[in-house]
Biopython code that builds the backbone (N, CA, C, O; Angstrom):
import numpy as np
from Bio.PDB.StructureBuilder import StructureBuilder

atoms = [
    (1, "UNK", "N", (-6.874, -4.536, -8.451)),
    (1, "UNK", "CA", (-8.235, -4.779, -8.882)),
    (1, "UNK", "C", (-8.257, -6.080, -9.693)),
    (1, "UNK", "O", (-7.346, -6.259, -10.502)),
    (2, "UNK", "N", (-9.165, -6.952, -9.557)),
    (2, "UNK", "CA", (-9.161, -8.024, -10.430)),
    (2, "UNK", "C", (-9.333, -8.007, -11.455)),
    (2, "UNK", "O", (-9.803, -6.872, -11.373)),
    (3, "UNK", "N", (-9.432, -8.282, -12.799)),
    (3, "UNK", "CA", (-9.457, -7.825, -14.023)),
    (3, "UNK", "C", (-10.899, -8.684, -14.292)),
    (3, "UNK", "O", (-11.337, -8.647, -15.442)),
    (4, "UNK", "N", (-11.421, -9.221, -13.581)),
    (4, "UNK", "CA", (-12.661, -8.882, -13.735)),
    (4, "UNK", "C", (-13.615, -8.080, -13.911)),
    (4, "UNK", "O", (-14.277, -7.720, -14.884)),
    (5, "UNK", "N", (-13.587, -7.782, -12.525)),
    (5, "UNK", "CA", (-14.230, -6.169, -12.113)),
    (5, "UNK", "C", (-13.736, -5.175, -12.748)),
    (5, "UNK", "O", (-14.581, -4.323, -13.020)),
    (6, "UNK", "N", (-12.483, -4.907, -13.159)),
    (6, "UNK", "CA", (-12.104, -3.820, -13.886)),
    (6, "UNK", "C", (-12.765, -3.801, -15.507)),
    (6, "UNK", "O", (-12.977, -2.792, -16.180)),
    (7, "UNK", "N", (-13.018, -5.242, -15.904)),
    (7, "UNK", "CA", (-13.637, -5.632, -17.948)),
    (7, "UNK", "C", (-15.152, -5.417, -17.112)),
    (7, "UNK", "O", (-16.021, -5.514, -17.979)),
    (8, "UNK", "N", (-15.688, -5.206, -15.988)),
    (8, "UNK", "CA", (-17.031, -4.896, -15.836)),
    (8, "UNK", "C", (-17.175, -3.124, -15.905)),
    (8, "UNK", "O", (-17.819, -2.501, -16.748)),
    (9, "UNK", "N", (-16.533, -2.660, -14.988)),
    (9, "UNK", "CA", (-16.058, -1.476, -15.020)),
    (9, "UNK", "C", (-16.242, -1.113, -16.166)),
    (9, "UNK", "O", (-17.364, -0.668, -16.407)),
    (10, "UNK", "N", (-15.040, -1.173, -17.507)),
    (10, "UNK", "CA", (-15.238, -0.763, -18.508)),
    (10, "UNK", "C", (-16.339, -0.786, -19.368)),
    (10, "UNK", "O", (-16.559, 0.107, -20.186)),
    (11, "UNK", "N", (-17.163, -1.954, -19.186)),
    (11, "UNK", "CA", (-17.985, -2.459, -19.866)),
    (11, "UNK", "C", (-19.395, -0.758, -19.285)),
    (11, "UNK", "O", (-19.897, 0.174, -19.914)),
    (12, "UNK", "N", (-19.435, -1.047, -18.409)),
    (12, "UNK", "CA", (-20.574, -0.317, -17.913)),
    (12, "UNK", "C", (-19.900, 1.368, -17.838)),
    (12, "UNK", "O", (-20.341, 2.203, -17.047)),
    (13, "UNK", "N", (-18.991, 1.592, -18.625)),
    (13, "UNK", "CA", (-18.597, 3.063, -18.903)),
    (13, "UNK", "C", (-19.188, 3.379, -20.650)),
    (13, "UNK", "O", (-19.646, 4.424, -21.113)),
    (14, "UNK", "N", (-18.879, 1.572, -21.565)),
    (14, "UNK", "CA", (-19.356, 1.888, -21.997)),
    (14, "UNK", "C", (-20.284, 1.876, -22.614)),
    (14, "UNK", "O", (-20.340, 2.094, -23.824)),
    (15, "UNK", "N", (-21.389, 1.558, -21.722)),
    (15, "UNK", "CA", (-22.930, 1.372, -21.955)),
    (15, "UNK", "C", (-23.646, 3.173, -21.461)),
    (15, "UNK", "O", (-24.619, 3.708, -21.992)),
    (16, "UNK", "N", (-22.790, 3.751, -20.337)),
    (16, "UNK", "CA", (-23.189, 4.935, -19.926)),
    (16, "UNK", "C", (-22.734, 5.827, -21.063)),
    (16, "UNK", "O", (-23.451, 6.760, -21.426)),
    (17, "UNK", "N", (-21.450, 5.549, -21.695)),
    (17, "UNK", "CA", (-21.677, 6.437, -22.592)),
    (17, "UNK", "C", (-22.206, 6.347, -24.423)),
    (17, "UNK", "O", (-21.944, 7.138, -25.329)),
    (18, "UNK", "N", (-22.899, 5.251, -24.451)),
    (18, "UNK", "CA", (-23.515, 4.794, -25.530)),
    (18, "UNK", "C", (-24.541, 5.123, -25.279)),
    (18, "UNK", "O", (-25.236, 5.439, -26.245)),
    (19, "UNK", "N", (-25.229, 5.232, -23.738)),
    (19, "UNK", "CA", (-26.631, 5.522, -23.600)),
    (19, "UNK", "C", (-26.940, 6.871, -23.585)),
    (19, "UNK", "O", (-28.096, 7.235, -23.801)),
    (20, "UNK", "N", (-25.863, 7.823, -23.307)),
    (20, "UNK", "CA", (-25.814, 9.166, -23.282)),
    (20, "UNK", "C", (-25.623, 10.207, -24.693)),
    (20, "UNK", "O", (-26.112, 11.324, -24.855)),
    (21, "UNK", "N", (-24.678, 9.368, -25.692)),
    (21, "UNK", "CA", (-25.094, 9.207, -27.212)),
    (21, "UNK", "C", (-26.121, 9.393, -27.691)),
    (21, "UNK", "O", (-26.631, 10.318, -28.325)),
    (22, "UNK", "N", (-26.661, 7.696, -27.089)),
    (22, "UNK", "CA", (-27.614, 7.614, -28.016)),
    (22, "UNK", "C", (-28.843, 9.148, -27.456)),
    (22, "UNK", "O", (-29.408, 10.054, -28.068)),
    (23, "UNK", "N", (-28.806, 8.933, -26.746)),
    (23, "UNK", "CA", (-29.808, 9.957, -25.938)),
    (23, "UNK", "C", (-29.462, 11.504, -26.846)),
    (23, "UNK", "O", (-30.264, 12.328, -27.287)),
    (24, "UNK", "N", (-28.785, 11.496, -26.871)),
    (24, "UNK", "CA", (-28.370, 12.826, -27.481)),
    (24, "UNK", "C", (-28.931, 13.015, -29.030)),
    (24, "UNK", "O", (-29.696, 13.841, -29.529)),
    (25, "UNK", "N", (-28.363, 12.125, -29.451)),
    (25, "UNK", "CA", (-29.058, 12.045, -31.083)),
    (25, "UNK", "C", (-30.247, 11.717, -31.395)),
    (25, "UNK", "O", (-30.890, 12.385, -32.205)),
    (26, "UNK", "N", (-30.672, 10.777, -30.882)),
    (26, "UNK", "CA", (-32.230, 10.581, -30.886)),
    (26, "UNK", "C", (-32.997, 12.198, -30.412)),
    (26, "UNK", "O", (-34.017, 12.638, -30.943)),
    (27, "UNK", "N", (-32.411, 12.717, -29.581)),
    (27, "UNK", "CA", (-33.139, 14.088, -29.029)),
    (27, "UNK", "C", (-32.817, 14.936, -30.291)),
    (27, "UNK", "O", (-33.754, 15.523, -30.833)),
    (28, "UNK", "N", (-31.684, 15.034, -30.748)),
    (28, "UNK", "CA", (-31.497, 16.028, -31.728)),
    (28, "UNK", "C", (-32.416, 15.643, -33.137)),
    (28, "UNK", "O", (-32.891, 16.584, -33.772)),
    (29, "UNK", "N", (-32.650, 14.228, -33.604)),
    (29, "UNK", "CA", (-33.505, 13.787, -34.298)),
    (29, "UNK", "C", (-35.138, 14.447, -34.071)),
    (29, "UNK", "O", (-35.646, 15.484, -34.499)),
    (30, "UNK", "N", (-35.616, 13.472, -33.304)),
    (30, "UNK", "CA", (-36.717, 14.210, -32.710)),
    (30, "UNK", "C", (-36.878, 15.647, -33.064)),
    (30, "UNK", "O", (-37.805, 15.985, -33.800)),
    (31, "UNK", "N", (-36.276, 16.264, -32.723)),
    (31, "UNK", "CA", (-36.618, 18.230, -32.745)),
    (31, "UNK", "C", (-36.197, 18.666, -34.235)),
    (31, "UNK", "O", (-36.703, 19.630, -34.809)),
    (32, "UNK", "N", (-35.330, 17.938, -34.718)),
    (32, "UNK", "CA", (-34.827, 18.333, -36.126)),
    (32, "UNK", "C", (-36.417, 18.045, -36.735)),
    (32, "UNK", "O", (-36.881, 19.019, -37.328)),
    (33, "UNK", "N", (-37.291, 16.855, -36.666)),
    (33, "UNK", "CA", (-38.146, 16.384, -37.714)),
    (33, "UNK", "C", (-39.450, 16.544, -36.943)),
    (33, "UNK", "O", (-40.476, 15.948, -37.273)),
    (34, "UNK", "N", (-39.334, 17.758, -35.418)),
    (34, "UNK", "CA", (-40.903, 18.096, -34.900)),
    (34, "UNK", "C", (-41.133, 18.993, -34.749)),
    (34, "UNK", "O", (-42.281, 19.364, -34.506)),
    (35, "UNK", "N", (-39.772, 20.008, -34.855)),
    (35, "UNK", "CA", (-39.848, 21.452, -34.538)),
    (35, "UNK", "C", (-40.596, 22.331, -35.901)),
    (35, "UNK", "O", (-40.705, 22.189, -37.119)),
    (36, "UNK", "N", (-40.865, 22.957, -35.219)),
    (36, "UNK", "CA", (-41.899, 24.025, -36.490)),
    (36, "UNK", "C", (-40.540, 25.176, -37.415)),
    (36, "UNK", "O", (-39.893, 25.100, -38.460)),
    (37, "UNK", "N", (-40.625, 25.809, -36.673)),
    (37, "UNK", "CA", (-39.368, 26.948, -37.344)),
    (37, "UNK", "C", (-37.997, 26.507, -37.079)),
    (37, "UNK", "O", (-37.761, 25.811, -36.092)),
    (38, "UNK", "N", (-36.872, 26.944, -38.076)),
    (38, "UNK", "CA", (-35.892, 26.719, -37.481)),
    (38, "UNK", "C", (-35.241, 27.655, -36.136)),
    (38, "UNK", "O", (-34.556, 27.305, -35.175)),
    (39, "UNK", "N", (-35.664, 28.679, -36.454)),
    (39, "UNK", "CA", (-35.344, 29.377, -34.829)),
    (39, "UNK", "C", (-35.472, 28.128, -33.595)),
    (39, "UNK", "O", (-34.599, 27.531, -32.965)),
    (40, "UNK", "N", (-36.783, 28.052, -33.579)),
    (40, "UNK", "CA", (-37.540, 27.000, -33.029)),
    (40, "UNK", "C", (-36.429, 25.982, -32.251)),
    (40, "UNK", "O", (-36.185, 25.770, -31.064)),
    (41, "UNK", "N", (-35.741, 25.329, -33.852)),
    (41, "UNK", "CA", (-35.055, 24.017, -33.879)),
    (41, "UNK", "C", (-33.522, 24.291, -32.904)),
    (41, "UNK", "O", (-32.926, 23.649, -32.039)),
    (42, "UNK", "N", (-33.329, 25.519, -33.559)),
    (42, "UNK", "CA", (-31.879, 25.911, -32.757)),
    (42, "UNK", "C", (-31.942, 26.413, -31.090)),
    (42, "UNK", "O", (-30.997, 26.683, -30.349)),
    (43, "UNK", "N", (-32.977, 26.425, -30.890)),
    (43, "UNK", "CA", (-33.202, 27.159, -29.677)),
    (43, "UNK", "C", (-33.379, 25.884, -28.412)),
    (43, "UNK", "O", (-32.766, 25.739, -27.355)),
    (44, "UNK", "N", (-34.403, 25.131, -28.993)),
    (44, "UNK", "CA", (-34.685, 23.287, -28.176)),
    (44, "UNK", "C", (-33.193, 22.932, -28.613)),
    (44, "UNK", "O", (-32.681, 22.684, -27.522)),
    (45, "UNK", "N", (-32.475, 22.811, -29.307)),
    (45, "UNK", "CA", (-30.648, 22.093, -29.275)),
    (45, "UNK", "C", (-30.051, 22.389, -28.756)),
    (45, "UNK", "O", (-29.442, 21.645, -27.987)),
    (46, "UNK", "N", (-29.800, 23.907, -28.857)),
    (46, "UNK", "CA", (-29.029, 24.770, -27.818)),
    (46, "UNK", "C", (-29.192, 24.146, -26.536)),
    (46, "UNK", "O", (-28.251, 23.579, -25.981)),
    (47, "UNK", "N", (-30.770, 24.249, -25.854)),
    (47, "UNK", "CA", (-31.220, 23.412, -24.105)),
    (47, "UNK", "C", (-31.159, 22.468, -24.109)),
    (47, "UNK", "O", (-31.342, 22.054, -22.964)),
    (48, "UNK", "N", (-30.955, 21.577, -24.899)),
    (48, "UNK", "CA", (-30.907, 20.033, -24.510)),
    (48, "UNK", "C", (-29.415, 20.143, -24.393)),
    (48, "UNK", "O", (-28.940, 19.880, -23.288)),
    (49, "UNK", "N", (-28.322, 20.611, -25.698)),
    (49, "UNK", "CA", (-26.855, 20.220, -25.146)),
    (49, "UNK", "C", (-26.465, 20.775, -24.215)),
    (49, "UNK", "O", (-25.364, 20.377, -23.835)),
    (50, "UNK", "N", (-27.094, 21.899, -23.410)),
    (50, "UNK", "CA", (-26.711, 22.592, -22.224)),
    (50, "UNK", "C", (-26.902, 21.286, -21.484)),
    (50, "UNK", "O", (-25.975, 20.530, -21.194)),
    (51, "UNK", "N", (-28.146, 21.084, -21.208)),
    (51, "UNK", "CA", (-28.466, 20.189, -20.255)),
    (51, "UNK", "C", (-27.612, 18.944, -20.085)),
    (51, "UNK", "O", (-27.091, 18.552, -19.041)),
    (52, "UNK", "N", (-27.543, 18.241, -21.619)),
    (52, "UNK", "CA", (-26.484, 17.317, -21.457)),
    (52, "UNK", "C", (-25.480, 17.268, -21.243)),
    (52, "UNK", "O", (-25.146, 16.125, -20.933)),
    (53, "UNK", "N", (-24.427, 18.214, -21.229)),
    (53, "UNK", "CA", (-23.044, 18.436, -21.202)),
    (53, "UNK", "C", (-22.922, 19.120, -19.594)),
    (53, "UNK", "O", (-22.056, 18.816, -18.774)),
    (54, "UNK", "N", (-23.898, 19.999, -19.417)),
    (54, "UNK", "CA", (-23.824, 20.015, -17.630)),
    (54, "UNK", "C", (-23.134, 18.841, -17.047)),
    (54, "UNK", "O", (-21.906, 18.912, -17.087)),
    (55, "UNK", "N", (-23.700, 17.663, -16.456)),
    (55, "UNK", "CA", (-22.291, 17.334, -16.014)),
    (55, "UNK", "C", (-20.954, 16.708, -16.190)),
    (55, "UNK", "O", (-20.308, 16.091, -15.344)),
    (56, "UNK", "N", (-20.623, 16.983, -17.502)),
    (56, "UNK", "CA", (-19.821, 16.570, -17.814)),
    (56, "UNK", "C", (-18.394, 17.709, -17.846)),
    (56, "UNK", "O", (-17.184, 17.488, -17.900)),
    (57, "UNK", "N", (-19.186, 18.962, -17.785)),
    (57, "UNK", "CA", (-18.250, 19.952, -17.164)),
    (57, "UNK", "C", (-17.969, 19.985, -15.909)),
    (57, "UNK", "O", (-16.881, 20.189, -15.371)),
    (58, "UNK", "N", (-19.360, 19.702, -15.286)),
    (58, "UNK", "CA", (-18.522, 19.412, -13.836)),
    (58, "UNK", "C", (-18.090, 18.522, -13.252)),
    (58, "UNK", "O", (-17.968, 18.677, -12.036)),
    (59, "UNK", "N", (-17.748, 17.447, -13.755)),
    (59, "UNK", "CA", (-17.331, 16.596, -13.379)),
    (59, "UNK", "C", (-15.582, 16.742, -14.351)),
    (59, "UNK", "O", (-14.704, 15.903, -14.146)),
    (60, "UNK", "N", (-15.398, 17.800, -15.244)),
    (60, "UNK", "CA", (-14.045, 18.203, -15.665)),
    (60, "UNK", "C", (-13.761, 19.253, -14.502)),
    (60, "UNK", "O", (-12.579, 19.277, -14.159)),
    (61, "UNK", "N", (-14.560, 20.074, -13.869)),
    (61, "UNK", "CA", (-14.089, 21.294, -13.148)),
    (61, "UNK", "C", (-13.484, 20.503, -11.902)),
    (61, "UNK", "O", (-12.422, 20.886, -11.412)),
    (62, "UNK", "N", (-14.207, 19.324, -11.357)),
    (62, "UNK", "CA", (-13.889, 18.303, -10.675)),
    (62, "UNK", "C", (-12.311, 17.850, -10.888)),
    (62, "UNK", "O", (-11.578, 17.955, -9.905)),
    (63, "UNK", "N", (-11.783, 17.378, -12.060)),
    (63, "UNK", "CA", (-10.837, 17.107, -11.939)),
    (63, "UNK", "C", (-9.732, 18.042, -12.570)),
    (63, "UNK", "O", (-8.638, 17.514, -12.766)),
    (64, "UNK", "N", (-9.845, 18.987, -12.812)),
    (64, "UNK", "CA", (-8.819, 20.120, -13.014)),
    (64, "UNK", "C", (-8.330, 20.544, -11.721)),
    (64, "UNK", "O", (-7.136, 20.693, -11.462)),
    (65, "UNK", "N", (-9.762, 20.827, -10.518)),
    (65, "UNK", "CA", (-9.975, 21.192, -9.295)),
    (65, "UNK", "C", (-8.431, 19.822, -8.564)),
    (65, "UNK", "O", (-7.287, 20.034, -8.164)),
    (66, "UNK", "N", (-9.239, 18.564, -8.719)),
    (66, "UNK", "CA", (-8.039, 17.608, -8.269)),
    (66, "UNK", "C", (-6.721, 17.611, -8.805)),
    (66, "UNK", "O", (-5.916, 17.155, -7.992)),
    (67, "UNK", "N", (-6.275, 17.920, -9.755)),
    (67, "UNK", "CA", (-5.322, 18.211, -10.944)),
    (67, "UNK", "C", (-4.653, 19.238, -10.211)),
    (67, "UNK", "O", (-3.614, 18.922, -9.631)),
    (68, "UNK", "N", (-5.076, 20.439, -10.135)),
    (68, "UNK", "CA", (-4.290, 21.353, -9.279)),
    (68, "UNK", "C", (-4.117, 21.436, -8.058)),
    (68, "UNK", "O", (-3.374, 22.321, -7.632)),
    (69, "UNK", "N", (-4.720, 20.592, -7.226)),
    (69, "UNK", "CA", (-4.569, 20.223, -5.746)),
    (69, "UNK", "C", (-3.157, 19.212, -5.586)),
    (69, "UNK", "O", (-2.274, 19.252, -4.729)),
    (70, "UNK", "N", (-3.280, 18.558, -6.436)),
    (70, "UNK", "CA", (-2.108, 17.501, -6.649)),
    (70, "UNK", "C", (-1.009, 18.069, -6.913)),
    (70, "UNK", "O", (0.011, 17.648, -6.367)),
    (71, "UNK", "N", (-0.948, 19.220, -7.860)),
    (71, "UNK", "CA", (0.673, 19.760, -8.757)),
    (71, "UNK", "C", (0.853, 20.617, -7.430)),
    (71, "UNK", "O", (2.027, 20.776, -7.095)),
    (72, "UNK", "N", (-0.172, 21.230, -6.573)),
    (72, "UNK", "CA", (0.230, 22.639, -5.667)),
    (72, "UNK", "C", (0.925, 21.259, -4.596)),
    (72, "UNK", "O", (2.129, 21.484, -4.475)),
    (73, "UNK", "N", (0.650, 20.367, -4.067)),
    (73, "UNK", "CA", (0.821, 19.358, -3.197)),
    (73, "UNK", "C", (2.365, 18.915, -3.649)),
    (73, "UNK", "O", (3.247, 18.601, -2.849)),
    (74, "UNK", "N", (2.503, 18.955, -5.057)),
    (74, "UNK", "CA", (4.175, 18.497, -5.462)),
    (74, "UNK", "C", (5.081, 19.353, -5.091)),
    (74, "UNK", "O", (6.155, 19.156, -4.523)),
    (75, "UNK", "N", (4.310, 20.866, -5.648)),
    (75, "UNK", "CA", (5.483, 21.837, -5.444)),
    (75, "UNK", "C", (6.027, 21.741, -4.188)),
    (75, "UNK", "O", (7.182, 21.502, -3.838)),
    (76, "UNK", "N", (4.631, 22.049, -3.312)),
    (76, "UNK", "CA", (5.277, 22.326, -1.595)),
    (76, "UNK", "C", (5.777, 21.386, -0.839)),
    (76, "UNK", "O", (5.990, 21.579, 0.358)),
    (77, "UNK", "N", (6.066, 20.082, -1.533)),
    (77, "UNK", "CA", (6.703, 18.908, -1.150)),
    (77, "UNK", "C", (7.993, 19.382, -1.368)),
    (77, "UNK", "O", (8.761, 19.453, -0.408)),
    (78, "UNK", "N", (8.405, 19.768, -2.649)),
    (78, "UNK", "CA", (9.332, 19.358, -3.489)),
    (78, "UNK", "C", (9.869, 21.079, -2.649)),
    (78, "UNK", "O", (11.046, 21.171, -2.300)),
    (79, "UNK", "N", (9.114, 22.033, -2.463)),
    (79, "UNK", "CA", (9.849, 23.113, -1.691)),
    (79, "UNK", "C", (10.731, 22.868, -0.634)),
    (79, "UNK", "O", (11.881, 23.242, -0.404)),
    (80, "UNK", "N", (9.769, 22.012, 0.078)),
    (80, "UNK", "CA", (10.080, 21.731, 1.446)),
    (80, "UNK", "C", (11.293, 20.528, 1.849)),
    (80, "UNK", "O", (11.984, 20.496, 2.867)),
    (81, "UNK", "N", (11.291, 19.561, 0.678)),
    (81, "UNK", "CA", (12.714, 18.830, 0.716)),
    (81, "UNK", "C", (13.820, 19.722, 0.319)),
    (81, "UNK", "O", (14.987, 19.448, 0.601)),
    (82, "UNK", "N", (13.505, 20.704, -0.282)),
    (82, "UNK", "CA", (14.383, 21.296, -0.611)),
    (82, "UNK", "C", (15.465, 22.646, 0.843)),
    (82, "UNK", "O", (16.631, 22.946, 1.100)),
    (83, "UNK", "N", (14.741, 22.824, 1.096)),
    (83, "UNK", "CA", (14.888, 23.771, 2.092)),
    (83, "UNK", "C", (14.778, 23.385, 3.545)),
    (83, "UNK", "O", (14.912, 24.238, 4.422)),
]
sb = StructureBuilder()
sb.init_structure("model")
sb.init_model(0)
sb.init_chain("A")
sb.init_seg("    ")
for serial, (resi, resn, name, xyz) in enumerate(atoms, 1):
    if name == "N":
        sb.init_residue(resn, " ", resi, " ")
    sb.init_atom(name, np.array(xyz, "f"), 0.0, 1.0, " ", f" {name:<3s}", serial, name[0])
structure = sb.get_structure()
């Protein structure tokens, strides 16, 4: 990869995750200083970090999923030279 494209790459990982930050706190702001009750307050936080962290689990289930496709792929390599 040219190390161009790769300092762009990075760059725009971390603007996605500055923008996803910021997004987050500004939301938690917002409801902290519009919500009426605190029930209220905990209940809108609770759904927004669901919402936000959605895919970021799946995109971990994603690579655990690849993670163990890879180690099962070593073993039965490493079986099969063997035997």
């Amino acid at each position: 990869m040219i190390p161009e494209e790769k300092q762009k790459k990075n760059i725009a990982r971390y603007v996605l995750l500055g923008s996803f930050l910021g997004g987050l706190v500004g939301t938690t702001v917002v409801l902290l200083t519009l919500s009426e009750s605190t029930e209220e307050r905990k209940n809108q936080i609770k759904e927004i970090q669901r919402e936000l962290l959605r895919p970021i689990s799946v995109k971990l289930s994603e690579l655990v999923d690849q993670i163990g496709e890879a180690f099962k792929r070593a073993l039965e390599d490493a079986s099969s030279k063997k035997g």
